[in-house]
PDB file with SEQRES, HELIX, SHEET and CRYST1 records, atoms N, CA, C and O in Angstrom:
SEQRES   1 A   59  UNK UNK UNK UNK UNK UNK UNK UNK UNK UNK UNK UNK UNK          
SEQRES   2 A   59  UNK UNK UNK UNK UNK UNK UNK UNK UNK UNK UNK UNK UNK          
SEQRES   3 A   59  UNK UNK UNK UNK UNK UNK UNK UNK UNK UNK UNK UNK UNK          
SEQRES   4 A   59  UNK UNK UNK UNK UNK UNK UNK UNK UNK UNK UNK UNK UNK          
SEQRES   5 A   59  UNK UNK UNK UNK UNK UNK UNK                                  
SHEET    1 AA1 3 UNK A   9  UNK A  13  0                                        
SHEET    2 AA1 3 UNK A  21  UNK A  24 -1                                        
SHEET    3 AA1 3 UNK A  36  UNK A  37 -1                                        
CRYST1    1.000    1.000    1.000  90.00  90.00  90.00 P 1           1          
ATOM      1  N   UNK A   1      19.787   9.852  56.613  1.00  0.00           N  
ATOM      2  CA  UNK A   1      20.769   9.853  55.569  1.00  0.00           C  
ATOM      3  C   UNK A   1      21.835   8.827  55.927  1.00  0.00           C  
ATOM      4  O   UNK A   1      22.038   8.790  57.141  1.00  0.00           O  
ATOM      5  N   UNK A   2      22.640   7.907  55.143  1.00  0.00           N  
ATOM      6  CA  UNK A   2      23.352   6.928  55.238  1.00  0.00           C  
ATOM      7  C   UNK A   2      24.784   7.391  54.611  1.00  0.00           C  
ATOM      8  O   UNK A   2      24.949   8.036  53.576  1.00  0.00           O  
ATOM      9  N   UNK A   3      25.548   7.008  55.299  1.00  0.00           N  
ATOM     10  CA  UNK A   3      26.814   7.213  54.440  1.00  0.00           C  
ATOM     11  C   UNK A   3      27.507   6.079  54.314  1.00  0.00           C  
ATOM     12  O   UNK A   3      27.276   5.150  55.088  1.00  0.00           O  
ATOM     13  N   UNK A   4      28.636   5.951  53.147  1.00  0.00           N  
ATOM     14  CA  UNK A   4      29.200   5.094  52.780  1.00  0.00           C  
ATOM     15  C   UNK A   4      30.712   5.033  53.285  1.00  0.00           C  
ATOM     16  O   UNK A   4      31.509   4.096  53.344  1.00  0.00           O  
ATOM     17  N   UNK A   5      30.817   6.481  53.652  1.00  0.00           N  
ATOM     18  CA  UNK A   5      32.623   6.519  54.408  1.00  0.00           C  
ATOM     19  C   UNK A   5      32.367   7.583  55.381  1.00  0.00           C  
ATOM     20  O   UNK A   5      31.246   8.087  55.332  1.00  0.00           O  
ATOM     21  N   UNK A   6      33.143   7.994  56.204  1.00  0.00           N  
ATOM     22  CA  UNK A   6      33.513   8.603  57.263  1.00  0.00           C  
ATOM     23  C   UNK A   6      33.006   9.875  56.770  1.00  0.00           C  
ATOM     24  O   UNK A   6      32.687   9.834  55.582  1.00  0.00           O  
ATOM     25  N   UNK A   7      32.800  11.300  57.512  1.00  0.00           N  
ATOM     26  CA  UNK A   7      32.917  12.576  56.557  1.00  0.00           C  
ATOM     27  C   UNK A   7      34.044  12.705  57.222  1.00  0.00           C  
ATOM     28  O   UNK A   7      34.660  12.049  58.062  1.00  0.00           O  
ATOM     29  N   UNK A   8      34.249  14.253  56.342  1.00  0.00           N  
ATOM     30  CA  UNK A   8      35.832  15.041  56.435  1.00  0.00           C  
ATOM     31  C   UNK A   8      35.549  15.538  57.599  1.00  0.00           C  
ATOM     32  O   UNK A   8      34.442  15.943  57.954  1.00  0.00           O  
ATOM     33  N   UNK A   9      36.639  15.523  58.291  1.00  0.00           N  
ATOM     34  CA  UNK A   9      36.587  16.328  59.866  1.00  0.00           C  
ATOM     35  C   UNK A   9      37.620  17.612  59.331  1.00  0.00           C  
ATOM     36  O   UNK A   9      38.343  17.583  58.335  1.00  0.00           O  
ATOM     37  N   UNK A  10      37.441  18.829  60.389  1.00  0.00           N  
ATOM     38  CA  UNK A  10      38.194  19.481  60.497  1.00  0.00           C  
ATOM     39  C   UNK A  10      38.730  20.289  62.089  1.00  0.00           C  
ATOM     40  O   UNK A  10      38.112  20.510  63.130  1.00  0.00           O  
ATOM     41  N   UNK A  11      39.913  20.524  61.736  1.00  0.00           N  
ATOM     42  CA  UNK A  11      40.645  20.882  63.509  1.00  0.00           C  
ATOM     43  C   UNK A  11      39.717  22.147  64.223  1.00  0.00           C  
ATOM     44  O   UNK A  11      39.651  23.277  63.740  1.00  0.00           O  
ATOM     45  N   UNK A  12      39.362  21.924  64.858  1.00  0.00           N  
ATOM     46  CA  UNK A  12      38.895  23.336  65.300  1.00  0.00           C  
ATOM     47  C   UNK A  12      39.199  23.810  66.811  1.00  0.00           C  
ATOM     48  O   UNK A  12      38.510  24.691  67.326  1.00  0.00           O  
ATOM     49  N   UNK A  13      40.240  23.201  67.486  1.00  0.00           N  
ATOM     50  CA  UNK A  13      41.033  23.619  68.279  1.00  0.00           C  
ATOM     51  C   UNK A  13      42.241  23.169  68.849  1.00  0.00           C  
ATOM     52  O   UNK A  13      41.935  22.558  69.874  1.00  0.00           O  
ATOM     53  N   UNK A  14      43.754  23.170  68.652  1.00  0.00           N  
ATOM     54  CA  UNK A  14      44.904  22.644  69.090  1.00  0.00           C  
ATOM     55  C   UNK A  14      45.714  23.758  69.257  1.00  0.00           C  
ATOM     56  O   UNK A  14      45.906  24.646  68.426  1.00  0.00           O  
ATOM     57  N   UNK A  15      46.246  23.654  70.529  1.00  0.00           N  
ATOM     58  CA  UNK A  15      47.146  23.995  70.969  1.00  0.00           C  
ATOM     59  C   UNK A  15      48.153  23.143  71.831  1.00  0.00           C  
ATOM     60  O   UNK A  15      47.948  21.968  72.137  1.00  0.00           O  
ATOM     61  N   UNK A  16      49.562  24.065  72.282  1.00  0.00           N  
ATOM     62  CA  UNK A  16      50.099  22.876  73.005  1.00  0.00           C  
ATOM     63  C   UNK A  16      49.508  22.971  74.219  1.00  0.00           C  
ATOM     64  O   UNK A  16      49.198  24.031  74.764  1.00  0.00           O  
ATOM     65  N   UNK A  17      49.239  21.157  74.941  1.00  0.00           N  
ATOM     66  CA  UNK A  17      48.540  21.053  76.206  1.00  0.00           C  
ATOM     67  C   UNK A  17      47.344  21.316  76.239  1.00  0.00           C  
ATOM     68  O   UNK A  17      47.013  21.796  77.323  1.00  0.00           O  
ATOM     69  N   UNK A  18      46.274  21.177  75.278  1.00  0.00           N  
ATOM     70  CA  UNK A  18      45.141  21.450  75.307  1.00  0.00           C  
ATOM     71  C   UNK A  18      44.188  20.316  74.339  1.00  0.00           C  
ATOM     72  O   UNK A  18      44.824  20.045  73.321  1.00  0.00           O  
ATOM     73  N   UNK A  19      43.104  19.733  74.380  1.00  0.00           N  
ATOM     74  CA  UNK A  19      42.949  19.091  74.035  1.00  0.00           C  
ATOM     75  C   UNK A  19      42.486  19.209  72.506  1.00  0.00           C  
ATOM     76  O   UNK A  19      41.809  20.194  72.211  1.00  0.00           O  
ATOM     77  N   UNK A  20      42.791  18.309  71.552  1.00  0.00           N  
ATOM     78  CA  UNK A  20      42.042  18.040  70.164  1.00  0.00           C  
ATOM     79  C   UNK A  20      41.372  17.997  69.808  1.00  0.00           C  
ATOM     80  O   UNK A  20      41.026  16.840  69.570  1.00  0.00           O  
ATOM     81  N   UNK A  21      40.364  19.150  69.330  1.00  0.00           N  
ATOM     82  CA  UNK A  21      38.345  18.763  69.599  1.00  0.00           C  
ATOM     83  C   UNK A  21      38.522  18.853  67.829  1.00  0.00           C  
ATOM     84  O   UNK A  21      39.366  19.528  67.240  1.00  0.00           O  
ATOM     85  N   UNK A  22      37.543  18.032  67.248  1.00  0.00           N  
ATOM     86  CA  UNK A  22      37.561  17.611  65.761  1.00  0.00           C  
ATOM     87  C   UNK A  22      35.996  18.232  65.359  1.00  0.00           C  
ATOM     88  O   UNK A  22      34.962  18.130  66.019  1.00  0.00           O  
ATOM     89  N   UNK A  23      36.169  18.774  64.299  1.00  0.00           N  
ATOM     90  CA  UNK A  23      34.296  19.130  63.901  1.00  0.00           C  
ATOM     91  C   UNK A  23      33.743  18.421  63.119  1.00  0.00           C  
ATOM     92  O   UNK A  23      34.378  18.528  62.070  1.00  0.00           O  
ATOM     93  N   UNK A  24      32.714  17.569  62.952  1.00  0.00           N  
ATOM     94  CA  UNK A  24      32.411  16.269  62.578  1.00  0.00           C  
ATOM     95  C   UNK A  24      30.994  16.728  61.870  1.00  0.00           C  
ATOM     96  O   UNK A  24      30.001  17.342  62.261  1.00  0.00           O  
ATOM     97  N   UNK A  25      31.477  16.015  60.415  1.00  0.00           N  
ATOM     98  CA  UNK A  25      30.236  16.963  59.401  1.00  0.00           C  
ATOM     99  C   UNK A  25      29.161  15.710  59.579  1.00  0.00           C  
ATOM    100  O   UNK A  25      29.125  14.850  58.699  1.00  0.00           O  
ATOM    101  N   UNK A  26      28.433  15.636  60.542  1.00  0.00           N  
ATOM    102  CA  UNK A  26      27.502  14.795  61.114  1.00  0.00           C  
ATOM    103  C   UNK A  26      25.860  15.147  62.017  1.00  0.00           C  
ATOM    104  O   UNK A  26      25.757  15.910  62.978  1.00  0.00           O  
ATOM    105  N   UNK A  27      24.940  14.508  61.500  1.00  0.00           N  
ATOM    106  CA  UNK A  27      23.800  15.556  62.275  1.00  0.00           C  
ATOM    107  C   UNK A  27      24.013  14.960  64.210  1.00  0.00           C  
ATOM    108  O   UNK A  27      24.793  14.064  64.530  1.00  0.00           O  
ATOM    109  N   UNK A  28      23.285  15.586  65.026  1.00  0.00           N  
ATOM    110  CA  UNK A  28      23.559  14.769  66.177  1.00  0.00           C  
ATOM    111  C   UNK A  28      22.033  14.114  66.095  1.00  0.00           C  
ATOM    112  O   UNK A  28      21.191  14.437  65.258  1.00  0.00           O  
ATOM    113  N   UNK A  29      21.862  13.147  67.120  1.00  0.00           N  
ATOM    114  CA  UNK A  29      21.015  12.170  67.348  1.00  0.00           C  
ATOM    115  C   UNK A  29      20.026  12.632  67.868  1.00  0.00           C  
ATOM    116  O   UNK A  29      18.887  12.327  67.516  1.00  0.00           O  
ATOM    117  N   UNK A  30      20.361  13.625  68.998  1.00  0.00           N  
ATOM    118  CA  UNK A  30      19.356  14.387  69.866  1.00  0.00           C  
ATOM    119  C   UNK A  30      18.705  15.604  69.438  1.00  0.00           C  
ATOM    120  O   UNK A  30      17.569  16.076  69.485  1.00  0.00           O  
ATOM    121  N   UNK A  31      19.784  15.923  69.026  1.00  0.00           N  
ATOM    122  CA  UNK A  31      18.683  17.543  68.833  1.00  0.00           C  
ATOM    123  C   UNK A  31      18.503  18.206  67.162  1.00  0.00           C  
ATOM    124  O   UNK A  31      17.868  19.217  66.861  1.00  0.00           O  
ATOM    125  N   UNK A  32      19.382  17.162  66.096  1.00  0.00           N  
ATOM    126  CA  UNK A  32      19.344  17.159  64.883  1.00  0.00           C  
ATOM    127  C   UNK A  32      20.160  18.058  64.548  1.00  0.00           C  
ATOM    128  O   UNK A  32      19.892  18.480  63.423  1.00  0.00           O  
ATOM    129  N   UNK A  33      21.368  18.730  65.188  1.00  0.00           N  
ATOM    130  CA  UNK A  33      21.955  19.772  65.046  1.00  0.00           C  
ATOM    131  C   UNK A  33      22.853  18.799  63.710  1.00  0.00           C  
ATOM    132  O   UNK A  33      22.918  17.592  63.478  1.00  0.00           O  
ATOM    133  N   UNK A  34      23.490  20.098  62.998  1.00  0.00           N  
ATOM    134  CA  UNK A  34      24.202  19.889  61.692  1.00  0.00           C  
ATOM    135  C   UNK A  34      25.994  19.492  61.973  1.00  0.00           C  
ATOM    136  O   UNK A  34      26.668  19.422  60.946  1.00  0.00           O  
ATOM    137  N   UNK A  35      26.492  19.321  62.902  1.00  0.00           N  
ATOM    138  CA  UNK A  35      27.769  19.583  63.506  1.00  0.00           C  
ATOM    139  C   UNK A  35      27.970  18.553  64.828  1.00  0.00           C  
ATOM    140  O   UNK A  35      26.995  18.481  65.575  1.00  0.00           O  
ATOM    141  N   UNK A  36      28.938  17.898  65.111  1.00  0.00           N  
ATOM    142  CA  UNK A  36      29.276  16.779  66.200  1.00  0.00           C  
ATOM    143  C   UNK A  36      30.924  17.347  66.417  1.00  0.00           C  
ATOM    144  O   UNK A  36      31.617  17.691  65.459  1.00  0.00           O  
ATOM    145  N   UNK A  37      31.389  17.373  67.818  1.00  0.00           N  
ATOM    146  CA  UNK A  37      32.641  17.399  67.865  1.00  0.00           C  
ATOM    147  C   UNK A  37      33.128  16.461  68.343  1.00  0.00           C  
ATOM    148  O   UNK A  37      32.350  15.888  69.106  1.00  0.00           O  
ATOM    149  N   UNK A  38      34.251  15.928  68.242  1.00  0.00           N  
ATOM    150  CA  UNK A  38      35.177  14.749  68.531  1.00  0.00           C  
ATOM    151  C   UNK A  38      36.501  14.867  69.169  1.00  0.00           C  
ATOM    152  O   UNK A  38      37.595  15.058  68.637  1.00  0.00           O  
ATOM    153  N   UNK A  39      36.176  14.708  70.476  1.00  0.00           N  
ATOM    154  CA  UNK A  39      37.382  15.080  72.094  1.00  0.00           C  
ATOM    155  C   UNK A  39      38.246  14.160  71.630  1.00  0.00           C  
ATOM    156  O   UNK A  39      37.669  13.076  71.542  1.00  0.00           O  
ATOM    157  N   UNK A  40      39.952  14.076  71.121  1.00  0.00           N  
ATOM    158  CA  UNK A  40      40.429  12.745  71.044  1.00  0.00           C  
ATOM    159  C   UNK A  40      40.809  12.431  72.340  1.00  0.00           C  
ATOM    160  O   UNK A  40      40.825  11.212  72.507  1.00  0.00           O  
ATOM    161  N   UNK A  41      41.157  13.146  73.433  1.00  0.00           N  
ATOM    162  CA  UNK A  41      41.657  12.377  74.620  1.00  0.00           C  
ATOM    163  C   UNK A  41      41.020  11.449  75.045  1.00  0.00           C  
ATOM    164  O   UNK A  41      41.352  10.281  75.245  1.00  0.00           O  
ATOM    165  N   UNK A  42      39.648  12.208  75.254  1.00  0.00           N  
ATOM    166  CA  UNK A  42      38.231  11.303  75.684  1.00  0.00           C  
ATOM    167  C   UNK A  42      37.567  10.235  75.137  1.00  0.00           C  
ATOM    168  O   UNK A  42      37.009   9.255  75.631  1.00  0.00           O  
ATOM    169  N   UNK A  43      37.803  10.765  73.604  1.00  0.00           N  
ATOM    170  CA  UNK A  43      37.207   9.740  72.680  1.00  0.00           C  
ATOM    171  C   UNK A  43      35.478   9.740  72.086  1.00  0.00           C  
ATOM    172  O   UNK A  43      34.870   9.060  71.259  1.00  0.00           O  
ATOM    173  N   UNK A  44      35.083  10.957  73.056  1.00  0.00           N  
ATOM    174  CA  UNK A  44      34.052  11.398  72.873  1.00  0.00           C  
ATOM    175  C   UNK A  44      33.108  11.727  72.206  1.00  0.00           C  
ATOM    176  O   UNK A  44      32.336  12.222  73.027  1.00  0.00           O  
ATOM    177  N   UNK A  45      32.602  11.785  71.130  1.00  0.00           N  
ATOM    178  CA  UNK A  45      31.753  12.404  70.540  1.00  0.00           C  
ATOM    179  C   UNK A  45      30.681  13.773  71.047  1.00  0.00           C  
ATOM    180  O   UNK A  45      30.059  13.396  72.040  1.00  0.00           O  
ATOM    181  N   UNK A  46      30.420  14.757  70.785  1.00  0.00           N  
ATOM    182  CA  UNK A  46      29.878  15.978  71.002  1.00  0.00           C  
ATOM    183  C   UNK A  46      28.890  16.336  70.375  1.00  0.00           C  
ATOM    184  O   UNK A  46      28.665  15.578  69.431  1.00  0.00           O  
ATOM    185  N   UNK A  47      27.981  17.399  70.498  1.00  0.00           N  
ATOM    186  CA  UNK A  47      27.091  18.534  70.107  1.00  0.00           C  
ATOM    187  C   UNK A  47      27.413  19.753  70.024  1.00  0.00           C  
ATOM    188  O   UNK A  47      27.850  20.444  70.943  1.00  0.00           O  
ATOM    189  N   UNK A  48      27.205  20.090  68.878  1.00  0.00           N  
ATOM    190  CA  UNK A  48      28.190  22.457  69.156  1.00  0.00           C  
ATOM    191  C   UNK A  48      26.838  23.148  69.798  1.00  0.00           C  
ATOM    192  O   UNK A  48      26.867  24.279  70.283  1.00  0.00           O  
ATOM    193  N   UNK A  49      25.099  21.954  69.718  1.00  0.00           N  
ATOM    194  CA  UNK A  49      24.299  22.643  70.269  1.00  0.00           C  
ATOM    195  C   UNK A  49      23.669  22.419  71.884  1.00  0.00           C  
ATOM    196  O   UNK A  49      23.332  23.166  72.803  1.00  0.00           O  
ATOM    197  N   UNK A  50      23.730  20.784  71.619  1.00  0.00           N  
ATOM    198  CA  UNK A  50      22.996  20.259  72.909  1.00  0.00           C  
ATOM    199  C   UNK A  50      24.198  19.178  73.815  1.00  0.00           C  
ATOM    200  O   UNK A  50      25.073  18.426  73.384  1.00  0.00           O  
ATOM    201  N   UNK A  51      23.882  19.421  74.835  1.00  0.00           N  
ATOM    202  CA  UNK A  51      24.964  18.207  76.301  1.00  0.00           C  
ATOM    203  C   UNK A  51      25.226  17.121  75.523  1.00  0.00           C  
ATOM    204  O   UNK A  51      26.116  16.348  75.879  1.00  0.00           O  
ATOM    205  N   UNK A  52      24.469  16.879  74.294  1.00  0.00           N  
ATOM    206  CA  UNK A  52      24.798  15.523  74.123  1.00  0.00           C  
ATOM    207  C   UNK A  52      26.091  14.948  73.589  1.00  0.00           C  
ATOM    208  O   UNK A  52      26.757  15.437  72.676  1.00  0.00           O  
ATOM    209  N   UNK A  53      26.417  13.632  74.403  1.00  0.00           N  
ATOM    210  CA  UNK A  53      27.799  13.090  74.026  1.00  0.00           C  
ATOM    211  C   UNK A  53      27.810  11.759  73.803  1.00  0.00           C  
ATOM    212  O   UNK A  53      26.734  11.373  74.260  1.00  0.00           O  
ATOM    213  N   UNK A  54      28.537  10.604  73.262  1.00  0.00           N  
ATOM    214  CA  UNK A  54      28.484   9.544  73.068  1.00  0.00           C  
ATOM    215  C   UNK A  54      30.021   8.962  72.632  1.00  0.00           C  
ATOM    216  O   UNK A  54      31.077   9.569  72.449  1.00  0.00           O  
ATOM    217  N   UNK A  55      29.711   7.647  72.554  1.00  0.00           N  
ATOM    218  CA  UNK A  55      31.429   7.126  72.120  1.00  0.00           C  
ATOM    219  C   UNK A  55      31.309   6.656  70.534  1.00  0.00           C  
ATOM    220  O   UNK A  55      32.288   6.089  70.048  1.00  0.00           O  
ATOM    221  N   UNK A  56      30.134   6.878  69.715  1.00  0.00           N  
ATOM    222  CA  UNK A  56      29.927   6.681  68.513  1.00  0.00           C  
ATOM    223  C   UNK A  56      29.348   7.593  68.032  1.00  0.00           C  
ATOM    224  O   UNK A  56      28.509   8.158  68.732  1.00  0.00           O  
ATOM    225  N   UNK A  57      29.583   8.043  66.718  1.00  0.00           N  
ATOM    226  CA  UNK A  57      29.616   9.177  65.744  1.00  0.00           C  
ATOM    227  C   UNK A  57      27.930   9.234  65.455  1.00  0.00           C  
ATOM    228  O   UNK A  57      27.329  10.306  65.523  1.00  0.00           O  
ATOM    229  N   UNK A  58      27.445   8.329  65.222  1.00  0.00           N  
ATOM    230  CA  UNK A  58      25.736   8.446  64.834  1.00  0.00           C  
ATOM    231  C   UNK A  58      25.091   8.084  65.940  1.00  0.00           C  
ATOM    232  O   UNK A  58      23.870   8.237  65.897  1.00  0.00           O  
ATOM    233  N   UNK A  59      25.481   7.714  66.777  1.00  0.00           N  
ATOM    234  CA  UNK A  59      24.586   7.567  68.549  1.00  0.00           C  
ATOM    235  C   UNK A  59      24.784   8.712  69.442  1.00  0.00           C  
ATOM    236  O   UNK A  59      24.271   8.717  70.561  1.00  0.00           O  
TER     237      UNK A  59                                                      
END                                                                             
């Protein structure tokens, strides 16, 4: 599937001193899961299922 803009993220954890994890309406690369999270300290990209991480949203 291709997209033409970013999807909508939403917060799914802030507090003070704790880091900004973003839920990213994105499949992952590895394991096809429906969901990617996004560390801003790190810059990271995530899985809610599998280890997998990256510094780009579709890799």
């Amino acid at each position: 599937m291709s997209r033409t803009e970013p999807a909508p993220a939403t917060v799914v954890t802030a507090s003070a001193g704790d880091d900004l994890v973003l839920a990213i309406d994105a499949d992952c690369p590895a394991c096809s899961g429906p969901e990617r999270t996004f560390t801003a300290s790190t810059g990271l990209y995530g899985c809610t299922r599998c280890p997998h991480t990256s510094f780009e949203r579709d890799h």
